[in-house]
C-alpha positions in Angstrom: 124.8 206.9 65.0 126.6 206.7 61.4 129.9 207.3 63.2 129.5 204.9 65.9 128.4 202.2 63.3 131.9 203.0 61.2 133.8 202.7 64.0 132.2 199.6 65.5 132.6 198.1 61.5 136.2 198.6 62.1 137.1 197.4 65.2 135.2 194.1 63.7 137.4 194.2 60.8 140.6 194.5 62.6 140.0 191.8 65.1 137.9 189.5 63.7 138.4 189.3 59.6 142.4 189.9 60.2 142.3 187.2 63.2 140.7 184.6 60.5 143.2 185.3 57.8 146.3 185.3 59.8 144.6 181.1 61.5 144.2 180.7 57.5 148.3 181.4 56.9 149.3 180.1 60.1 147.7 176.8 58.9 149.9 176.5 55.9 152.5 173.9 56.7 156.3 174.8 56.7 159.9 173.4 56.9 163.4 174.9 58.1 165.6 175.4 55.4 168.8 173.8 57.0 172.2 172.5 56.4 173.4 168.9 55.8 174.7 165.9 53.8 172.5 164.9 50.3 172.9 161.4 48.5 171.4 160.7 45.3 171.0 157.6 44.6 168.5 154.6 42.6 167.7 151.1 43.7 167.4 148.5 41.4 167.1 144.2 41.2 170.1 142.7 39.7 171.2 139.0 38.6 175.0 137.4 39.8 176.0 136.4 36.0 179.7 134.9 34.6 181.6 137.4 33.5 182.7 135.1 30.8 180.4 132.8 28.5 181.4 130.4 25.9 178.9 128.8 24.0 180.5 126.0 21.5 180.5 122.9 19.7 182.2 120.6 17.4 183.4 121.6 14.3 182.7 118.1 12.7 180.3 116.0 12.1 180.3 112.4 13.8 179.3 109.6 16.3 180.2 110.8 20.2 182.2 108.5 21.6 183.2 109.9 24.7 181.6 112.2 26.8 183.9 113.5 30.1 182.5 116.1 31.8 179.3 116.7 33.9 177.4 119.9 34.3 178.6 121.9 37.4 181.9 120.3 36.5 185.2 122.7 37.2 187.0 122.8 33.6 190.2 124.7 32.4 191.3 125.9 29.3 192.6 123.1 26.8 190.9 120.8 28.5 189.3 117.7 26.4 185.6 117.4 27.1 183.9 115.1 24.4 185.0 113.2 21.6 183.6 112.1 18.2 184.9 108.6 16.2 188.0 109.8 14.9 188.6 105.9 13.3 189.2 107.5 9.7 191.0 111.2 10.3 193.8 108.9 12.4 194.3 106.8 9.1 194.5 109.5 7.0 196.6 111.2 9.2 199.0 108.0 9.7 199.2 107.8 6.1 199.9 111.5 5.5 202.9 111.4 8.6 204.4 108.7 6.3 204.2 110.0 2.9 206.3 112.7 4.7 208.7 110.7 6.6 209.6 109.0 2.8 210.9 111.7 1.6 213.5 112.6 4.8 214.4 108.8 4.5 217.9 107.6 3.9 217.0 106.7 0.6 215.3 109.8 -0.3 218.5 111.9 0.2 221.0 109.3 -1.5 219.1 109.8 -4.6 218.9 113.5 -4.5 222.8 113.3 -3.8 222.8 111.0 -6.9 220.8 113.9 -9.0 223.0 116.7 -8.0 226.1 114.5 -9.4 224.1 113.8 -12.6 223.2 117.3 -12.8 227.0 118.4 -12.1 228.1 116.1 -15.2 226.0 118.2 -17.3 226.7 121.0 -16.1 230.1 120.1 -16.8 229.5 119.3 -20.7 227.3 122.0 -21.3 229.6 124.4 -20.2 232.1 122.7 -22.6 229.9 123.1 -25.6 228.7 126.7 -24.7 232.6 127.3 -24.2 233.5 125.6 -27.5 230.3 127.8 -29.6 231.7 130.8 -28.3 235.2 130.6 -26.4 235.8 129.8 -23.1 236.9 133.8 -22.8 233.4 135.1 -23.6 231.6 132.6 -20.9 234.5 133.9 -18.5 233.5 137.4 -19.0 229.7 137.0 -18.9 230.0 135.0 -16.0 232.5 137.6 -13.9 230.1 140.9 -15.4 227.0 138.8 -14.1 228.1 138.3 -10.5 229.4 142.1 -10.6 226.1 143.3 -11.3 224.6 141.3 -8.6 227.3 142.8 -6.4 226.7 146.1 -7.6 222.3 145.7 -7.0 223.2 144.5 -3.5 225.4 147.3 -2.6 222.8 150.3 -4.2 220.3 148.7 -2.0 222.7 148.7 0.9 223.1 152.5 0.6 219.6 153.6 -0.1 218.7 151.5 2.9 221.4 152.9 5.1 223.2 156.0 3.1 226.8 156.9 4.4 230.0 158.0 3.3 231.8 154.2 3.5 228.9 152.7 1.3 228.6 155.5 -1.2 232.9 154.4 -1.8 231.6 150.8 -2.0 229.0 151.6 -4.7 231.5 153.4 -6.6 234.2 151.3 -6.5 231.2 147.9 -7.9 230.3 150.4 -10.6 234.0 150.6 -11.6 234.3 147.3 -11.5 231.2 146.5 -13.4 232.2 148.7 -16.1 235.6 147.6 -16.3 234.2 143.9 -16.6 232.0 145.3 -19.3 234.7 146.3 -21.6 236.7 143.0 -20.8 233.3 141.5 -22.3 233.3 143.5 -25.4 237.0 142.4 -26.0 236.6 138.9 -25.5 233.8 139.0 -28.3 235.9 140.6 -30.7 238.5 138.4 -30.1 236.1 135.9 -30.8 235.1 137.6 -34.6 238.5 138.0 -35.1 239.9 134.8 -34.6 238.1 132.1 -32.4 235.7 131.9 -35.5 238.5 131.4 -37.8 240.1 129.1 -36.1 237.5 127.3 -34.8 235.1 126.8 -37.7 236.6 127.4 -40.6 235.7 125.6 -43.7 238.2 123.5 -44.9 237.8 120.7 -48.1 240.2 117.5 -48.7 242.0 117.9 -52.9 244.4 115.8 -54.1 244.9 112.0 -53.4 247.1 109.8 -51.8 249.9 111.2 -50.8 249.0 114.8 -52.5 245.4 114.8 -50.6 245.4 117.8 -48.4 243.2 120.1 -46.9 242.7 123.6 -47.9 240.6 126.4 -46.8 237.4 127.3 -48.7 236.9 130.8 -49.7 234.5 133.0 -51.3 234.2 136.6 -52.7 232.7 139.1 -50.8 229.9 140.9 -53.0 230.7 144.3 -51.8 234.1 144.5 -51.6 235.4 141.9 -53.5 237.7 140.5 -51.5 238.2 137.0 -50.8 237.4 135.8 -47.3 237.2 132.2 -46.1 234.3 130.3 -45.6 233.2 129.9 -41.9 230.7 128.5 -40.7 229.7 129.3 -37.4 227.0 128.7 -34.4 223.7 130.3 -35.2 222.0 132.3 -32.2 219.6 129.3 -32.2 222.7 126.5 -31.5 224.3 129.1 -28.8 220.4 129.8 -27.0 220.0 126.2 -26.9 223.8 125.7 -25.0 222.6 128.7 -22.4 219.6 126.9 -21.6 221.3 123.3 -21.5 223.4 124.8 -19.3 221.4 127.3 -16.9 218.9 124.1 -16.7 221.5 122.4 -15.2 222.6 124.9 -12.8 219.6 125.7 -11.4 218.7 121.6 -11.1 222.2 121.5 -8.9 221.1 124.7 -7.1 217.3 123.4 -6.2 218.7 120.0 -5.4 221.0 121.6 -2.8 218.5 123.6 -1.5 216.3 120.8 -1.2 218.8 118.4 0.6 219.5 121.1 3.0 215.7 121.7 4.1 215.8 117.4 4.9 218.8 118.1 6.7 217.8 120.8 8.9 214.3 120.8 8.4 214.0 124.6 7.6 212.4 125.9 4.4 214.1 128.7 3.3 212.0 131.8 2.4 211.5 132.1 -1.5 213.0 128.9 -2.1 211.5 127.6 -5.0 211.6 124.1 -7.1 209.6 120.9 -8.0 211.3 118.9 -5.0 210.1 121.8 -2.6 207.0 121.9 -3.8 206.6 118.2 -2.9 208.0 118.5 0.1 205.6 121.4 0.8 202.4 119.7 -0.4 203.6 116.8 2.0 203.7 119.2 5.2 200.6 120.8 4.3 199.0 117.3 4.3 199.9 116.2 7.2 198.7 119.8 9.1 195.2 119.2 7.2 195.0 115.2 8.7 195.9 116.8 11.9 193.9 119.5 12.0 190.7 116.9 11.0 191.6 115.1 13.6 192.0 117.3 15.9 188.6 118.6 15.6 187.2 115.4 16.2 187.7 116.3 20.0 185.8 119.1 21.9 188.3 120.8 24.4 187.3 124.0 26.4 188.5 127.3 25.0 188.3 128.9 28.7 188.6 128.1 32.3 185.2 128.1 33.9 181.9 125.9 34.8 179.7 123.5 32.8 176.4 125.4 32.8 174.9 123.2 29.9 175.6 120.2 28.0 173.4 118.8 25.4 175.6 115.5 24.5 175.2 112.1 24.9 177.5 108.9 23.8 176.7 107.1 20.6 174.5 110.1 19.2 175.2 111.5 16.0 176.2 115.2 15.6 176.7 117.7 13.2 179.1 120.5 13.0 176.4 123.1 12.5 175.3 122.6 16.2 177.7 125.3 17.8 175.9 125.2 20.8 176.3 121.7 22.8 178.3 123.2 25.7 178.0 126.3 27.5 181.1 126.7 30.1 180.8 130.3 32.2 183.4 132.2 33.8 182.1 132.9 38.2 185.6 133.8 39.0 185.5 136.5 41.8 185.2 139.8 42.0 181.5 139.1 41.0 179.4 140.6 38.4 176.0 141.4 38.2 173.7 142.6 35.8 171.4 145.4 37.1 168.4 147.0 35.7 166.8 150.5 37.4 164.0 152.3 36.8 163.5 154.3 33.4 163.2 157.3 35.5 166.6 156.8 37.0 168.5 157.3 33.6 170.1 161.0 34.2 170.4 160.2 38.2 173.2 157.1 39.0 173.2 155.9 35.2 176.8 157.0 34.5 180.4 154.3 34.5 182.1 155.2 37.4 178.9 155.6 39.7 179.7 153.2 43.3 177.1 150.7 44.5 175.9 149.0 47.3 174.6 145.3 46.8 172.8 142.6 48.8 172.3 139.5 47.7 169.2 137.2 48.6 171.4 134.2 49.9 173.5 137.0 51.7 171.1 138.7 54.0 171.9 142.3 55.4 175.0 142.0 54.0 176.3 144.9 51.8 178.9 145.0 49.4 180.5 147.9 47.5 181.0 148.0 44.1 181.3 149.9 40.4 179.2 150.5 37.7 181.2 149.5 34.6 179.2 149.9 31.9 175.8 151.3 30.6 174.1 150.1 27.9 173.2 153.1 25.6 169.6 152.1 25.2 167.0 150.9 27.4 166.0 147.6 27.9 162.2 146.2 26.4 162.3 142.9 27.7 160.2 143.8 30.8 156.5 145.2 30.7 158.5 149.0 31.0 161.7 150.4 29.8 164.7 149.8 32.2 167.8 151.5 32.4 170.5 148.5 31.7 173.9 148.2 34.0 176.6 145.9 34.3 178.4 146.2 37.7 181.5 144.7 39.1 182.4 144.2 43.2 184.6 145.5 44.3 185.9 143.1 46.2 185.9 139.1 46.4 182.9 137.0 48.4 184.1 134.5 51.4 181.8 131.9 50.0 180.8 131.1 46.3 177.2 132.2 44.9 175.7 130.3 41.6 174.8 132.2 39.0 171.7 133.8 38.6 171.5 134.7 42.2 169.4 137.5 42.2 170.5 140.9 44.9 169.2 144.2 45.8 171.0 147.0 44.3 171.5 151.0 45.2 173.6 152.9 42.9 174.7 155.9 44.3 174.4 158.7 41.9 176.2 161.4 43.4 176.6 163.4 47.0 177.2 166.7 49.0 178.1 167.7 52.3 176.9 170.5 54.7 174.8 171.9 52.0 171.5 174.3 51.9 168.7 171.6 51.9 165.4 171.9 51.4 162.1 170.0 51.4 161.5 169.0 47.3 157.6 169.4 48.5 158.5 173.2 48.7 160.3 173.9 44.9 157.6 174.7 42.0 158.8 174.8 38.7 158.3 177.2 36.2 157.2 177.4 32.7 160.6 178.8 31.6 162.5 175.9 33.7 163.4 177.6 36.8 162.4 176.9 40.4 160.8 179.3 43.2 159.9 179.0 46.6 157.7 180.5 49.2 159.4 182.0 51.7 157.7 183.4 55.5 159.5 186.7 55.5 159.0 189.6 58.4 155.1 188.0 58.9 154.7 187.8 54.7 154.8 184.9 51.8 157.4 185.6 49.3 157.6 184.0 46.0 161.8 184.0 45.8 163.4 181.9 43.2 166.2 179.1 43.7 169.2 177.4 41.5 168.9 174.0 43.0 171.7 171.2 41.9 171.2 167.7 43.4 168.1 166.4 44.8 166.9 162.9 45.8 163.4 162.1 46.5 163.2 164.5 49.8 165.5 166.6 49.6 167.4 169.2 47.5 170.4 170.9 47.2 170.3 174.7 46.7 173.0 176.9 45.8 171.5 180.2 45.9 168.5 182.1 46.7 168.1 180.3 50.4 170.0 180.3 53.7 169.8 178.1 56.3 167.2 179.0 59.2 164.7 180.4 57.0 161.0 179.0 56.7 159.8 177.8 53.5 156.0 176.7 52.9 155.4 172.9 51.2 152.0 173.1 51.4 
């Protein structure tokens, strides 16, 4: 009876408690690991904007006088949309245009023709009297030694700047000539102690009267030798500084003058130039750009081509050049852009320049357009209730109809793709504590815990690239 009981306990087992577990398994659901194309990608709401704002005003204070555009107007670049009461810049501007045009009048350059002739005259006599205080062969030799040493700077500069064996002969043969110059210096000026002084300003004193008067030379004995030497009495170094400077002065009025009546002439200011005329003239110029440039600011023109989005102006009110913000002209030229905002969630999945999208605007339905991501915005956006990811994107090609801006689209940025890969159901992966994925595989009648590498995955499906073949039976339940 014991043995028939175990035996009948068995048979129960086999059938019945096996039969139950195996309906238990069987009722697990499962999926087909197969092969096939993945796309990751996000969707997203994004807004048609200009790809080009310009928010401006005037950059003076004043009445408006004229208003010319409308909003929704077409502008371009340059062109003149307001304008303030410009009644005093054009009179200071008038007045500054003629100040200048006085001094290129006729009259203007006669009398700087009649300076540089007065100046020549002097020039003239105070090279006589520095010539006469010490001998027209001393201001020969300074003056040929001065305009070798200029030669002489110009030509080391030549060959530092461009070294070669030709210019290294010129240098040498300007420093021979300088130091030959040099020496004719030193002999004029002891020609001059030898004998210009003597001859020149001697002392002489009338004896004798009538007939007998006559003039004879005054002497004196020298202390330390005690010979007797005649009296002269010649220029002090004050008397010969003072003929230098009578005379440079002189020169360099001739040489400003000339420079000056060139610049009426041609109207170019040579760089450097220097002198009270120039200056005048400079001040002049520079007075008439400042009138200009006031008035010019009395007008509002458009610094790009684009639309009239706002205008806060009206003729005969008053406005003040710290109100930068009266017009607002945008840029809708085609391709289109759009600004584009995806869930926080999306950041690592279609979040990267570069990524292609698929848009579709509200006014435009079930009509898609490709186009780029072309830039992310390194943090994410607060201004909703959660934090967005924040795109700008571009189209990638132009509209057959215009769209105002602001017109809001539907937007799917493609994050990435693969072809005839392993797929499987993302209900099936289960993530580890150390990171890693694992599956449960039906194997030979069993459940096996196998583990995965997966790479892309959307919200059904993922890629894997080992530990799975197609055909095979995964549980993902």
């Amino acid at each position: 009876m014991i043995l028939l009981a175990a035996i009948g306990g068995y048979t129960y087992y086999s059938k019945v408690s096996l039969a139950a577990q195996t309906t238990d398994e069987s009722a697990a659901q499962t999926a087909i690991v197969r092969r096939g194309d993945l796309v990751v990608s996000a969707s997203g709401t994004g807004t048609l904007i200009a790809q080009t704002d310009a928010v401006f005003g005037f950059e003076a204070s004043g009445q408006v006088t004229e208003v010319y555009v409308r909003i929704g107007d077409q502008v371009e670049a340059g062109q003149l949309l307001a304008q303030l009461d410009d009644t005093l810049p054009q009179m200071d501007y008038v007045e500054a245009q003629q100040a200048l045009l006085e001094l290129y009048s006729a009259a203007s350059i006669a009398a700087v023709q009649q300076e540089i002739g007065m100046a020549q005259d002097t020039e003239y006599y105070a090279r006589e009297w520095l010539e006469y205080l010490i001998s027209p062969e001393v201001v020969e030799a300074e003056e040929n030694l001065a305009i070798a040493e200029q030669k002489l700077a110009d030509a080391k500069m030549e060959a530092k700047a461009n070294p070669s064996d030709a210019v290294e002969q010129a240098l040498k043969e300007k420093e021979q000539a300088v130091t030959f110059l040099a020496e004719k210096l030193d002999q004029a000026w002891a020609y001059y102690e030898n004998e210009y002084l003597f001859e020149n300003f001697a002392e002489y004193e009338s004896v004798g009267r009538g007939r007998n008067a006559r003039q004879v030379l005054v002497t004196y004995i020298d202390p330390n030798t005690g010979e007797e030497l005649p009296e002269i009495n010649g220029p002090s170094s004050a008397d010969i500084a003072i003929a230098r400077n009578n005379l440079a002065q002189a020169q360099e009025t001739i040489r400003e003058d000339e420079i000056y009546l060139e610049v009426l002439k041609t109207g170019v200011m040579p760089e450097g130039a220097t002198g009270a005329k120039l200056t005048t003239l400079y001040e002049a110029q520079l007075a008439v750009e400042e009138a200009k440039s006031a008035l010019e600011v009395m007008q509002l023109s458009a610094p790009i081509s684009g639309t009239v989005t706002s205008l806060d102006l009206n003729v005969g009110e008053q406005v003040d050049k710290d109100t930068s913000s009266v017009i607002t002209l945008s840029q809708l030229s085609q391709p289109y852009t759009l600004e584009v905002y995806l869930d926080e969630a999306d950041w690592t999945m279609a979040a990267q320049v570069g990524n292609k999208v698929n848009v579709t605007f509200d006014l435009l339905d079930e009509q898609i357009f490709p186009g780029t991501v072309t830039l992310v915005y390194p943090e994410l956006s607060e201004s909703s209730e959660s934090a967005l990811v924040h795109l700008i994107v571009q189209l990638d090609q132009r509209l057959s109809q215009d769209l105002p801006a602001g017109t809001g689209a539907d937007v799917e940025v493609v994050g990435g793709g693969a072809q005839g890969v392993v797929l499987v159901p993302v209900e099936a992966l289960h993530k580890t504590e150390d990171g890693k994925y694992v599956v449960t595989v039906n194997q030979n009648g069993q459940q096996v815990e196998r583990e995965v590498e997966i790479g892309l995955q959307n919200e059904t499906y993922a890629e894997v690239k080992s530990g799975l073949e197609a055909g095979e039976i995964v549980v993902t339940q």
